[in-house]
BAFI-3210 file (N, C-alpha, C; in Angstrom, 3 decimals, decimal comma, padded with zeros to 6 digits):
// residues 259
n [1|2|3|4|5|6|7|8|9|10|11|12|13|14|15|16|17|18|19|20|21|22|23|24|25|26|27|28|29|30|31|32|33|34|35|36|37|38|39|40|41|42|43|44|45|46|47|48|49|50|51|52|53|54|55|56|57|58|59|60|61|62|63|64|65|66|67|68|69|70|71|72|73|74|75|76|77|78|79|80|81|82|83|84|85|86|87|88|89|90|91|92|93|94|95|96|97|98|99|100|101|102|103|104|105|106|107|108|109|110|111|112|113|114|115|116|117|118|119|120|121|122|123|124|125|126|127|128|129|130|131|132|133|134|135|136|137|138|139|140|141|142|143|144|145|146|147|148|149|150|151|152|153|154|155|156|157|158|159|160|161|162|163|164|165|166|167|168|169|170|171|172|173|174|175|176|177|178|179|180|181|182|183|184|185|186|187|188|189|190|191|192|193|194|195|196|197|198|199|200|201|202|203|204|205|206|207|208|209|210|211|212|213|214|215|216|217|218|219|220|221|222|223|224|225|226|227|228|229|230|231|232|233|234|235|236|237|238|239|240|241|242|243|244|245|246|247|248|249|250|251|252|253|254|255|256|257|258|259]
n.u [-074,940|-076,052|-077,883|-077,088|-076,777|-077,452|-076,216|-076,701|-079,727|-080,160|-078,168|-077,670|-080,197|-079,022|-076,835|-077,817|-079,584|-077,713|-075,655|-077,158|-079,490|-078,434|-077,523|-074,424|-071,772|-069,300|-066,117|-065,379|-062,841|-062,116|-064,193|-063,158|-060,319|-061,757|-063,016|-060,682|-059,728|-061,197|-061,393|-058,652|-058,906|-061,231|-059,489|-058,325|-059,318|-060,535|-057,256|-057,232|-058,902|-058,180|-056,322|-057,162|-058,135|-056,403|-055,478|-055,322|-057,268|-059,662|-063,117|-064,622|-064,130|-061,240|-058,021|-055,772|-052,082|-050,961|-052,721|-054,250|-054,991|-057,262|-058,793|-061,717|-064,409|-067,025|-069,626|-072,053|-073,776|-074,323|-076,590|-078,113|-077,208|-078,598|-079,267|-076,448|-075,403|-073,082|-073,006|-070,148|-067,987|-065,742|-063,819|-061,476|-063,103|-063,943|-062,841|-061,399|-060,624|-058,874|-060,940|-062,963|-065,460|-064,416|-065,714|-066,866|-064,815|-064,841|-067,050|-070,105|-070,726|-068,592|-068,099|-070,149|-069,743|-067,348|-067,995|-069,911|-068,051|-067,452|-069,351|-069,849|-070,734|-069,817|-072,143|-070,861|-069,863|-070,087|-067,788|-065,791|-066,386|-065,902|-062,820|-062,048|-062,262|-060,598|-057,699|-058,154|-058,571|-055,919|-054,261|-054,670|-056,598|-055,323|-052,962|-054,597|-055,498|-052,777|-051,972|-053,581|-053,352|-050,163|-050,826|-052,086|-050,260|-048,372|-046,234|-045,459|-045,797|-049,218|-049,827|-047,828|-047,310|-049,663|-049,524|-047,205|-048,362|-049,865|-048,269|-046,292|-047,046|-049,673|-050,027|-047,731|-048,206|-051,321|-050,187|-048,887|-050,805|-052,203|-050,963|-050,290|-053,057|-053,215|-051,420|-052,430|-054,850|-054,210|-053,484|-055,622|-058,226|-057,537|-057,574|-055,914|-052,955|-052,319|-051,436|-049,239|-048,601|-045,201|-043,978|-043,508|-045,760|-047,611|-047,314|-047,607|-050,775|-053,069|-052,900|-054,381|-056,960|-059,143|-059,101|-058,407|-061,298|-062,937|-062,145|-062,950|-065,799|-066,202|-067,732|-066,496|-063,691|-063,947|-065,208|-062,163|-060,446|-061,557|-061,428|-058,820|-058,053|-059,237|-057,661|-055,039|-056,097|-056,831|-054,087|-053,306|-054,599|-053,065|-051,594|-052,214|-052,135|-054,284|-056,782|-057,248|-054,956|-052,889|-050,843|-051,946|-054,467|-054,827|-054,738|-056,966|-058,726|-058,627|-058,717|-061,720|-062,459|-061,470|-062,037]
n.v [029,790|032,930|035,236|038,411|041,663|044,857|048,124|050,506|051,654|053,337|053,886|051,334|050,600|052,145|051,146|048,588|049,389|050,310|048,180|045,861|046,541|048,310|047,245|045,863|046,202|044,433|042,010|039,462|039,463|042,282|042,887|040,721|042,881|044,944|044,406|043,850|046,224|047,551|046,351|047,345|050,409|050,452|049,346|050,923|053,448|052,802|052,675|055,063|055,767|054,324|055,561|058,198|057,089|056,831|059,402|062,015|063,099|062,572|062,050|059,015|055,587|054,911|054,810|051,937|051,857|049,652|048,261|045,031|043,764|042,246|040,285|039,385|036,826|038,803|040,516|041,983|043,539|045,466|044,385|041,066|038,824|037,096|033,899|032,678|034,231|036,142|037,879|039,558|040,760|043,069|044,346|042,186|041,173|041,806|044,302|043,687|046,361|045,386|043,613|045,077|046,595|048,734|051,523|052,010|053,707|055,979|058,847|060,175|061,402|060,123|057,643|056,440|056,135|054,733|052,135|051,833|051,137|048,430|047,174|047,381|045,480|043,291|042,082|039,298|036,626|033,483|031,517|033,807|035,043|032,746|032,462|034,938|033,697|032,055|033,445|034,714|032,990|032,250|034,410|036,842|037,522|037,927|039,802|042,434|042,870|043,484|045,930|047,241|048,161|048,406|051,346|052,058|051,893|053,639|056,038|058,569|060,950|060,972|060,347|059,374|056,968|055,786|054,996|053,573|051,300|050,516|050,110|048,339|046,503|045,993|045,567|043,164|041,642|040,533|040,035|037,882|036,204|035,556|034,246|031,940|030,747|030,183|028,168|026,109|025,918|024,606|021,867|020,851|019,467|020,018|021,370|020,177|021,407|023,211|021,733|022,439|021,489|021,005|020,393|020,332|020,227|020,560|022,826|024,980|024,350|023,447|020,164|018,817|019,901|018,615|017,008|018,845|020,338|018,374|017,891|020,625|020,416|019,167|020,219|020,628|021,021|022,956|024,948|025,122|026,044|028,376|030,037|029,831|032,168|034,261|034,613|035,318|037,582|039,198|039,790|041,271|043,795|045,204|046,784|049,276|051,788|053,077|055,821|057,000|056,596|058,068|061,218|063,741|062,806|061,861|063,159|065,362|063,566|063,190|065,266|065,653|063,758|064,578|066,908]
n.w [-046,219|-044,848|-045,762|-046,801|-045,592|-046,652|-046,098|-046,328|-048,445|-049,961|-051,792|-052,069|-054,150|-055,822|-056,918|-057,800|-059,952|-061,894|-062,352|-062,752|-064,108|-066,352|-069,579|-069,805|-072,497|-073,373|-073,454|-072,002|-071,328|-070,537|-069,069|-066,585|-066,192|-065,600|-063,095|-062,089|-061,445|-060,305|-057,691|-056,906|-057,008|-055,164|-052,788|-053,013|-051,487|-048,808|-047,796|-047,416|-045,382|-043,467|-042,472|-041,982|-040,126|-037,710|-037,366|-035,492|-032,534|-033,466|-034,132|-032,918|-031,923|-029,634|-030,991|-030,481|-029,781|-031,240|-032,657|-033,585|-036,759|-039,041|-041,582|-042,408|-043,936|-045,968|-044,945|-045,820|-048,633|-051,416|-053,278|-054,843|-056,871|-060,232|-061,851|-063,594|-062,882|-060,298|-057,303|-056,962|-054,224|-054,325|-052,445|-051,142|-048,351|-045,378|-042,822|-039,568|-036,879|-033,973|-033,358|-034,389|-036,278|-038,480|-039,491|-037,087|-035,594|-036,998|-037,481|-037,754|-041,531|-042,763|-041,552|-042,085|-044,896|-045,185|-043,677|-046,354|-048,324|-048,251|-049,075|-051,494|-054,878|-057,826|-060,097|-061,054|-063,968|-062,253|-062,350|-062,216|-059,488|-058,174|-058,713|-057,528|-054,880|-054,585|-054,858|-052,534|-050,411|-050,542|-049,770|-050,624|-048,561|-046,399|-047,313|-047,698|-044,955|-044,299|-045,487|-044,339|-041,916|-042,303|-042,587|-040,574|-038,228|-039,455|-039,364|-040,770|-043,360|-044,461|-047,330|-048,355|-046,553|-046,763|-049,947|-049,758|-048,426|-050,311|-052,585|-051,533|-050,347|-050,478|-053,615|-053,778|-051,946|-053,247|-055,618|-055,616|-054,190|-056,039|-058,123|-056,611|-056,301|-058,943|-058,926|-057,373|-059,120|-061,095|-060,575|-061,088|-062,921|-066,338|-069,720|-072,157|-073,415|-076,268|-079,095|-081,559|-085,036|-086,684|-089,239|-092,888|-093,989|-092,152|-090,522|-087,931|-087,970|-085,227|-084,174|-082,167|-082,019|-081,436|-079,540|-077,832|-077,853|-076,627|-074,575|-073,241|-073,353|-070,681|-067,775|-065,345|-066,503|-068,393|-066,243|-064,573|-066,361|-067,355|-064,951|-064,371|-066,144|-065,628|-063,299|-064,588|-065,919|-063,331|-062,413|-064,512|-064,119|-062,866|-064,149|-064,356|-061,920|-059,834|-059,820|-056,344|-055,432|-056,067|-054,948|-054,685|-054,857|-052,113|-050,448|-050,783|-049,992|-047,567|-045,981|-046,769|-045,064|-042,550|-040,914]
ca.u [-074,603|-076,928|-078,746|-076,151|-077,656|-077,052|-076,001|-077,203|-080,677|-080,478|-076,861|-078,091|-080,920|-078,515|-076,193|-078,683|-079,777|-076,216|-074,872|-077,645|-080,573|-077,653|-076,680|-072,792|-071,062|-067,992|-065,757|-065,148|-061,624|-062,343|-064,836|-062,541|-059,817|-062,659|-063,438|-059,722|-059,125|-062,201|-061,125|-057,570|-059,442|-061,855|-058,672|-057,158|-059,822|-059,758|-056,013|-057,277|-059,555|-057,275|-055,293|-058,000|-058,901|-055,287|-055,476|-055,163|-058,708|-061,061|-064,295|-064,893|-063,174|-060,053|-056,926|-054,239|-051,074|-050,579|-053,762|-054,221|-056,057|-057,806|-060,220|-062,702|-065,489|-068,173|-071,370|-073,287|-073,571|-075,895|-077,725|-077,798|-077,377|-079,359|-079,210|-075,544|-074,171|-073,241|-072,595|-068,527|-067,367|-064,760|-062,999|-061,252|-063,140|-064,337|-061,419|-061,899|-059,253|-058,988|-062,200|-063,974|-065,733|-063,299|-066,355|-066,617|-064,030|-065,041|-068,619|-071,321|-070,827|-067,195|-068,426|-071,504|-069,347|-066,465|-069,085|-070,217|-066,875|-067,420|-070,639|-069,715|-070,584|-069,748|-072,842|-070,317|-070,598|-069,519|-065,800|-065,188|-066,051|-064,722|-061,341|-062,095|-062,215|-058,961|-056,841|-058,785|-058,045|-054,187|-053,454|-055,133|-057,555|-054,046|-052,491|-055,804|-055,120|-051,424|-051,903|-054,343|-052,196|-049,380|-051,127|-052,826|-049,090|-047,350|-045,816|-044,949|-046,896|-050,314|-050,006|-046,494|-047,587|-051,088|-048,637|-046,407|-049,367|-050,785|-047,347|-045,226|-048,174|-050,994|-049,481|-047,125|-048,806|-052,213|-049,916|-048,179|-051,636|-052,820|-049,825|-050,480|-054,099|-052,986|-050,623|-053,855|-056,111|-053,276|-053,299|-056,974|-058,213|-057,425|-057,621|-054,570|-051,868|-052,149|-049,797|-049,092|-047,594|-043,682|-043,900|-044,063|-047,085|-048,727|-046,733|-048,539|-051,748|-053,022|-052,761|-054,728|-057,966|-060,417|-059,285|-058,665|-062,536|-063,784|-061,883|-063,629|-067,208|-066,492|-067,741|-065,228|-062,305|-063,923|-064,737|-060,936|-059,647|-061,819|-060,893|-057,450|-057,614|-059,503|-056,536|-054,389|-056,792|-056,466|-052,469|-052,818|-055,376|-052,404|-050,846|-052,693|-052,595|-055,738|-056,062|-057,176|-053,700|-052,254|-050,651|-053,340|-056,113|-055,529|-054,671|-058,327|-059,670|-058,518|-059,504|-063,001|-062,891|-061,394|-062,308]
ca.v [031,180|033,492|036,747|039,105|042,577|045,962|049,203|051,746|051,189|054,404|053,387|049,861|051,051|053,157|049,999|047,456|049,928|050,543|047,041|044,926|046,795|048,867|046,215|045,849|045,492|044,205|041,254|038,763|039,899|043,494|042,300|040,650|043,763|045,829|043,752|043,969|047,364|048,445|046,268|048,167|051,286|050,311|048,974|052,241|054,016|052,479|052,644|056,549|055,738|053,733|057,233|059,429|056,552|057,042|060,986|062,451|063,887|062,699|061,087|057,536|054,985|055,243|053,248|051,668|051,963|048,505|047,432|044,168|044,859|041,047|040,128|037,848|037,164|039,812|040,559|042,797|043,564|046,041|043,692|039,750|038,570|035,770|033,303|032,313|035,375|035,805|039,351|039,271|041,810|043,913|044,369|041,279|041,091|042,524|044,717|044,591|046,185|044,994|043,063|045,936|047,330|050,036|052,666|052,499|054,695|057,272|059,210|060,662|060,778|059,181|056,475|055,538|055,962|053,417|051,024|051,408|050,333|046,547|046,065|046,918|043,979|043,320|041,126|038,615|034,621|032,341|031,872|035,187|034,788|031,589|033,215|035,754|033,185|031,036|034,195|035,321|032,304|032,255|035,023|038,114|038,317|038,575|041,493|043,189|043,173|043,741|046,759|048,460|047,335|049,438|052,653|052,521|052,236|054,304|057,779|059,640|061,864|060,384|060,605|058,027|055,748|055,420|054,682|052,221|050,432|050,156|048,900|047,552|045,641|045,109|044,792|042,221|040,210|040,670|038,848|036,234|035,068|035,090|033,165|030,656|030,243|029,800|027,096|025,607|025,369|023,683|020,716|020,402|018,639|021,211|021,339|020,074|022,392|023,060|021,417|023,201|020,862|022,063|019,974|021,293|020,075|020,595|023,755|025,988|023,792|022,946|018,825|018,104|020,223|017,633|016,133|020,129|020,549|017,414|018,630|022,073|020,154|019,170|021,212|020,961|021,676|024,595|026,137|025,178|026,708|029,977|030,622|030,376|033,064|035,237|034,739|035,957|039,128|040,089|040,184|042,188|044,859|045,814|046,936|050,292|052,455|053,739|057,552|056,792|056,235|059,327|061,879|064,672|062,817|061,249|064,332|066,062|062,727|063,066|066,455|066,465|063,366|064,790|068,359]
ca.w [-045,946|-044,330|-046,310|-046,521|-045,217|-047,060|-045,017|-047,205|-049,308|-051,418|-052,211|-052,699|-054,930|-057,330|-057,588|-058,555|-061,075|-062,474|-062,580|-062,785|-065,198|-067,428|-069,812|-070,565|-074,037|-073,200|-073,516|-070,838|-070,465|-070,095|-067,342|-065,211|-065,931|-065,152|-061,977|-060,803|-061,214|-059,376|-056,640|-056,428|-056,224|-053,872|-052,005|-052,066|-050,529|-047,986|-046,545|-047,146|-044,513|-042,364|-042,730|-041,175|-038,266|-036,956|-036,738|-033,571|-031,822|-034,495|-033,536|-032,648|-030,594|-029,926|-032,059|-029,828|-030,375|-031,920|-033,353|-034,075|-037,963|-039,805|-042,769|-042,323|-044,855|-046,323|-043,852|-046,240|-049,387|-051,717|-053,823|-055,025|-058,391|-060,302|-062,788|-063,656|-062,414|-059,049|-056,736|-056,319|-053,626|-054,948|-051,613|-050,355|-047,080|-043,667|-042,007|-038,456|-036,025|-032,701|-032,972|-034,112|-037,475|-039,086|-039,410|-035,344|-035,439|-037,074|-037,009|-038,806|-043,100|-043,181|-041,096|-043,023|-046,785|-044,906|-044,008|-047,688|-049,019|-047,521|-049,705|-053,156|-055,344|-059,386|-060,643|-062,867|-063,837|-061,421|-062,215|-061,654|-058,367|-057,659|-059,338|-056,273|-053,707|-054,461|-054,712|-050,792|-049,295|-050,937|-049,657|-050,656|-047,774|-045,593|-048,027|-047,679|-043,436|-043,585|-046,137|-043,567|-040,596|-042,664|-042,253|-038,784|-037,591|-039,628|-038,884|-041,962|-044,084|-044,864|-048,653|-048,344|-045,570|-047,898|-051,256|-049,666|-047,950|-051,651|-053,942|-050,868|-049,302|-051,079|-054,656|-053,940|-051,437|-054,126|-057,129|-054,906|-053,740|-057,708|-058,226|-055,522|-056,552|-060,365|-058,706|-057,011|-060,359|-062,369|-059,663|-061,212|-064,748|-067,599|-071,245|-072,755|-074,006|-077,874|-080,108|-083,187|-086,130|-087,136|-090,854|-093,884|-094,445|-090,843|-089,697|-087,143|-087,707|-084,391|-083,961|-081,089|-081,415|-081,589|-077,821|-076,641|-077,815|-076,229|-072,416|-072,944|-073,236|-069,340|-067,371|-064,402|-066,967|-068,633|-065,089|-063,766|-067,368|-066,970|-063,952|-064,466|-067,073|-065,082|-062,208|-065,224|-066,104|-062,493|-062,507|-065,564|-063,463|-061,693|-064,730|-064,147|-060,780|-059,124|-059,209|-055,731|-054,262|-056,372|-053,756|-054,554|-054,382|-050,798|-049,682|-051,409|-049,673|-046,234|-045,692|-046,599|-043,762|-041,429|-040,521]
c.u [-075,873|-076,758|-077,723|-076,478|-076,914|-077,047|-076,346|-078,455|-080,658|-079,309|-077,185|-078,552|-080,187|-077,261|-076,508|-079,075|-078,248|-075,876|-075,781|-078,858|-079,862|-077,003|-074,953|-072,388|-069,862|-067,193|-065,599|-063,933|-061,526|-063,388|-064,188|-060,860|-060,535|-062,617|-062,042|-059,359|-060,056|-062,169|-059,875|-058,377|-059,856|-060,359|-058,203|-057,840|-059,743|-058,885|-056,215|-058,186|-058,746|-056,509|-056,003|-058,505|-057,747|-054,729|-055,477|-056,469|-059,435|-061,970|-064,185|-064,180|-061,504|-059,320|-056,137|-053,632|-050,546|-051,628|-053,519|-055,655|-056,276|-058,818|-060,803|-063,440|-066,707|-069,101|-072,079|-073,032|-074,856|-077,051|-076,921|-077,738|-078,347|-079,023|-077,391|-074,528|-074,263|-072,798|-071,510|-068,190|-066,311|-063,622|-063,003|-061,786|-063,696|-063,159|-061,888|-059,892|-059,905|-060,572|-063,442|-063,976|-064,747|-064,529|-066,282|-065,863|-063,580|-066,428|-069,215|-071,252|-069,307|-067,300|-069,081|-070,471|-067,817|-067,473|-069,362|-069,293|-066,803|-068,682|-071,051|-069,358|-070,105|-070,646|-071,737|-070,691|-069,832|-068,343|-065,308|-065,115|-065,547|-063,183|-060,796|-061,363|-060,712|-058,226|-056,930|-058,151|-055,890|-053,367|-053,690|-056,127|-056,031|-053,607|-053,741|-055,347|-053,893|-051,550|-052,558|-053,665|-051,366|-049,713|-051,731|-051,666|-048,077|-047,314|-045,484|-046,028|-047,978|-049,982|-048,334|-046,996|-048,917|-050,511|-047,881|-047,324|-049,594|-049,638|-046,521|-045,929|-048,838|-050,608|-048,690|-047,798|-050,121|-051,753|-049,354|-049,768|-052,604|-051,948|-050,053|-052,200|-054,147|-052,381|-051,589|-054,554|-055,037|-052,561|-054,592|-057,014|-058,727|-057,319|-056,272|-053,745|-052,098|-051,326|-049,937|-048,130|-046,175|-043,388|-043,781|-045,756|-048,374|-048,237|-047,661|-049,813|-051,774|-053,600|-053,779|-056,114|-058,951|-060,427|-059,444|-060,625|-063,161|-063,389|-062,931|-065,113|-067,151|-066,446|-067,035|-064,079|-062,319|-063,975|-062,720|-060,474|-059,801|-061,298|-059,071|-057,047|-058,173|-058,554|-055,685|-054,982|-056,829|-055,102|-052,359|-053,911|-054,061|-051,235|-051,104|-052,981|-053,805|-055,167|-056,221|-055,670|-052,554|-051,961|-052,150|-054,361|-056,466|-055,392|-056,270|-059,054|-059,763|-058,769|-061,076|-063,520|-062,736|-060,954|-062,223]
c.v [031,999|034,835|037,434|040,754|043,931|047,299|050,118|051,548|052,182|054,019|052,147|049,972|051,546|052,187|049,264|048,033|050,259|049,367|045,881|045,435|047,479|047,888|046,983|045,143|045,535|042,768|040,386|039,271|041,752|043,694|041,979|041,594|044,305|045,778|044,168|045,215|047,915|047,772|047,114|049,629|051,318|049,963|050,299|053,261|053,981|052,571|054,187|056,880|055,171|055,034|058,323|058,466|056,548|058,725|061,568|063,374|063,754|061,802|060,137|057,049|055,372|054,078|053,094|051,625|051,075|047,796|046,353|044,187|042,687|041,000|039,268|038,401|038,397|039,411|040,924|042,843|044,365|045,462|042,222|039,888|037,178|034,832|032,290|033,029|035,719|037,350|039,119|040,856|041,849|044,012|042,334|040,342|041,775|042,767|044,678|045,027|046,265|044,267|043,895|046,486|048,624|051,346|053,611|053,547|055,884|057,805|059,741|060,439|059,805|057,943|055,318|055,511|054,906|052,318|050,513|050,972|048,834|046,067|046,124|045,745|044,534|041,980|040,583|036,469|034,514|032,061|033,001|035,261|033,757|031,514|033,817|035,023|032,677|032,194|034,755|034,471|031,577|032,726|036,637|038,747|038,999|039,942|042,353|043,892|043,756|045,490|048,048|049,049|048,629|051,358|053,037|052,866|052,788|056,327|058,764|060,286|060,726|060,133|058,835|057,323|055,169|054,442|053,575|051,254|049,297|049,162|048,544|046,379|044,762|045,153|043,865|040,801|039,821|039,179|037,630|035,361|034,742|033,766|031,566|030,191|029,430|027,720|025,989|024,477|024,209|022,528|019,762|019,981|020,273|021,163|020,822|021,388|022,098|022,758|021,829|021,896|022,141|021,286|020,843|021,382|020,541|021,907|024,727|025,632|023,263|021,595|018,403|019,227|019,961|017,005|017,371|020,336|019,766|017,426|019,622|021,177|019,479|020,146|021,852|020,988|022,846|025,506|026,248|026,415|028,219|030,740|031,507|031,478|034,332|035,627|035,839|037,641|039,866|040,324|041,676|043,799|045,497|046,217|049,171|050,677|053,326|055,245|057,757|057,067|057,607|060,327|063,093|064,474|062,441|062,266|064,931|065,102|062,923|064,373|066,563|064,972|063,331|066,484|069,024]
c.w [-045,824|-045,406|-045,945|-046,520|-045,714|-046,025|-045,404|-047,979|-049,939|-052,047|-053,126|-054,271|-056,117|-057,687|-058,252|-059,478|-062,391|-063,185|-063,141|-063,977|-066,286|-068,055|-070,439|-071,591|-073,708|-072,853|-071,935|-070,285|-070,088|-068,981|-066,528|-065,230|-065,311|-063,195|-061,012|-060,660|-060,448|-057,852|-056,399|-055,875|-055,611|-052,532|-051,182|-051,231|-049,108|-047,008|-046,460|-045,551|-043,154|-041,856|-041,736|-040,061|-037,252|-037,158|-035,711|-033,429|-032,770|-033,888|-033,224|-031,696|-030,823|-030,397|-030,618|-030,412|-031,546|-032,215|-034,363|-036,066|-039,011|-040,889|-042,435|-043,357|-044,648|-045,452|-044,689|-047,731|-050,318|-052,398|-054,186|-056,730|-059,138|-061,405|-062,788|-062,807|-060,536|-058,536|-056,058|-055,677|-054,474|-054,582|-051,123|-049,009|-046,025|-042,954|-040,687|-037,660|-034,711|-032,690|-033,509|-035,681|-037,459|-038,752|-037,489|-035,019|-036,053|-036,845|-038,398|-040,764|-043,692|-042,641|-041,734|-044,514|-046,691|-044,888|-045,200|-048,735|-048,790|-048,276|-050,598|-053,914|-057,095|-059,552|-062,207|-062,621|-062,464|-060,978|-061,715|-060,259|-057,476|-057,596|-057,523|-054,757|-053,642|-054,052|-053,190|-050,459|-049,390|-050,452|-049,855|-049,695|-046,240|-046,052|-047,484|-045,840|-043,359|-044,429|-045,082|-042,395|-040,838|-042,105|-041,452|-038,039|-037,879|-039,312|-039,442|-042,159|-044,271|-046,285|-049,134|-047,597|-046,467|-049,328|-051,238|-049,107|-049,461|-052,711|-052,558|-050,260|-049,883|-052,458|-054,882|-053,539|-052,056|-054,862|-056,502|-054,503|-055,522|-058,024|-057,709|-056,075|-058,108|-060,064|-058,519|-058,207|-060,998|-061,457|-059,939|-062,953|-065,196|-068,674|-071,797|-073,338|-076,060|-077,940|-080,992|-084,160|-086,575|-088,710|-091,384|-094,576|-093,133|-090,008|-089,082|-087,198|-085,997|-084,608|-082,991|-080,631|-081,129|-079,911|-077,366|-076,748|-077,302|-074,749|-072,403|-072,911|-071,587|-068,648|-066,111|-065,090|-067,512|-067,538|-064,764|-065,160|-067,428|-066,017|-063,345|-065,389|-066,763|-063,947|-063,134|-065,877|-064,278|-061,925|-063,429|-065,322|-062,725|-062,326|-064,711|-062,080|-060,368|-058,923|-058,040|-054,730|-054,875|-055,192|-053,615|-053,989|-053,023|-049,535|-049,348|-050,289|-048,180|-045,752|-045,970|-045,358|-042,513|-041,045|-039,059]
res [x|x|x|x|x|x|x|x|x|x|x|x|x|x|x|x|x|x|x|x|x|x|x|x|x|x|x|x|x|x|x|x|x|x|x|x|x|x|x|x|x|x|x|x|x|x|x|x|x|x|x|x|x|x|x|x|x|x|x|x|x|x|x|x|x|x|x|x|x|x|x|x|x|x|x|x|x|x|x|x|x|x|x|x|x|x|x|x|x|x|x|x|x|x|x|x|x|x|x|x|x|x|x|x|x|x|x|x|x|x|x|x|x|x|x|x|x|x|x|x|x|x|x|x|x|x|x|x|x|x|x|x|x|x|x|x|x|x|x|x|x|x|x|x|x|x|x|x|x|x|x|x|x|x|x|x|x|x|x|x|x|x|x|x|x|x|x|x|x|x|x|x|x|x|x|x|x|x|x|x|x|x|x|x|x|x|x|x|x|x|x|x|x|x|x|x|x|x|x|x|x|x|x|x|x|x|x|x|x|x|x|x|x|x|x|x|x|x|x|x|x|x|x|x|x|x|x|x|x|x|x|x|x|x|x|x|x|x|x|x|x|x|x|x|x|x|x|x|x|x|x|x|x|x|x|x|x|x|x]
***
């Protein structure tokens, strides 16, 4: 994989300082909550943007009627990560419609701060982004397209066509491709299942932690096992709604991008 080229360098600059020199105190599973809820929001921006590129007389190219709208993999991105840890986009993907970068179609500062939605990273380990990938190629880099899709061609109010994009679209087809990736890992070598003793003498002792501790020392069952529990911390990101997709705010949002 080729150098993946940042679109912003002052942007860049105040990420890599954020994420990568501010250390974080915080658990692994409040990392990959963290991780999924800042992809929903980033998500929902977004279809706010999809929202203002199907406006009538605003800058850029023009939409057709029936735009064809796809993900393909990340181009850019603001900084790398090193060591164990790796730089996991946030967003699902590269939207293009009709063949064509999303910003294209708009201009000057809404253009450049869409663009900059495609190359927010989260410096986390490894799993996390491997987590990332299964659930993309499951099925979440599709939701991601059909969610945008939703609101290039819809005709209602902005603020509803934005809302149902977000829980009719991209929250279902999100957990079905978690689902399907979960399905995936647990086709792969995994830790055994605790047994708890039911005696009187052995009750609620776990029986079998001496073999579960001797799976976890491989290191292709602890990745498969992590992973799968980071699948399960990004189900449980979607236990909370983005103020993002709130009616107010995509209202507040779509007015200061399209004037």
């Amino acid at each position: 994989m080729g150098r993946r080229r940042s679109p912003d360098r002052a942007v860049a600059a105040e990420e890599r300082f954020r994420l990568l020199r501010v250390q974080r105190f915080s658990s692994d599973t409040e990392k990959a909550v963290w991780h999924g809820r800042s992809r929903n929001a980033r998500l929902a921006k977004v279809l706010v943007y999809m929202a203002a590129i199907r406006m009538p007389d605003r800058p850029g190219l023009p939409l057709t009627p029936n735009p064809n709208v796809t993900c393909k993999g990340a181009e850019q991105q603001f900084f790398s990560a090193s060591g164990e840890n790796q730089a996991a986009h946030l967003l699902p993907g590269q939207i293009l419609i009709d063949n064509t970068y999303p910003w294209l179609f708009l201009q000057g500062e809404p253009a450049r701060l869409l663009q900059n939605e495609f190359a927010y990273v989260d410096p986390i380990h490894a799993n996390y982004n491997a987590a990332d990938r299964l659930a993309e190629r499951n099925g979440m880099v599709d939701a991601f397209a059909a969610a945008c899709r939703a609101v290039l061609i819809g005709t209602g109010d902005p603020e509803r066509d934005v809302s149902n994009a977000y829980h009719r679209v991209w929250v279902p087809g999100a957990q079905a491709a978690i689902a399907a990736a979960e399905n995936e890992l647990r086709s792969e070598p995994l830790p055994p299942p605790l047994v708890y003793g039911t005696g009187p003498e052995d009750y609620g002792m776990i029986l079998n932690l001496e073999e579960r501790s001797q799976a976890m020392n491989d290191e292709e069952i602890w990745n498969n096992f992590e992973q799968l529990s980071m699948l399960d911390y990004y189900r449980a990101a979607f236990d909370e709604t983005p103020t993002e997709i709130e009616p107010r705010a995509i209202v507040s949002a779509l007015s200061s991008l399209v004037k």
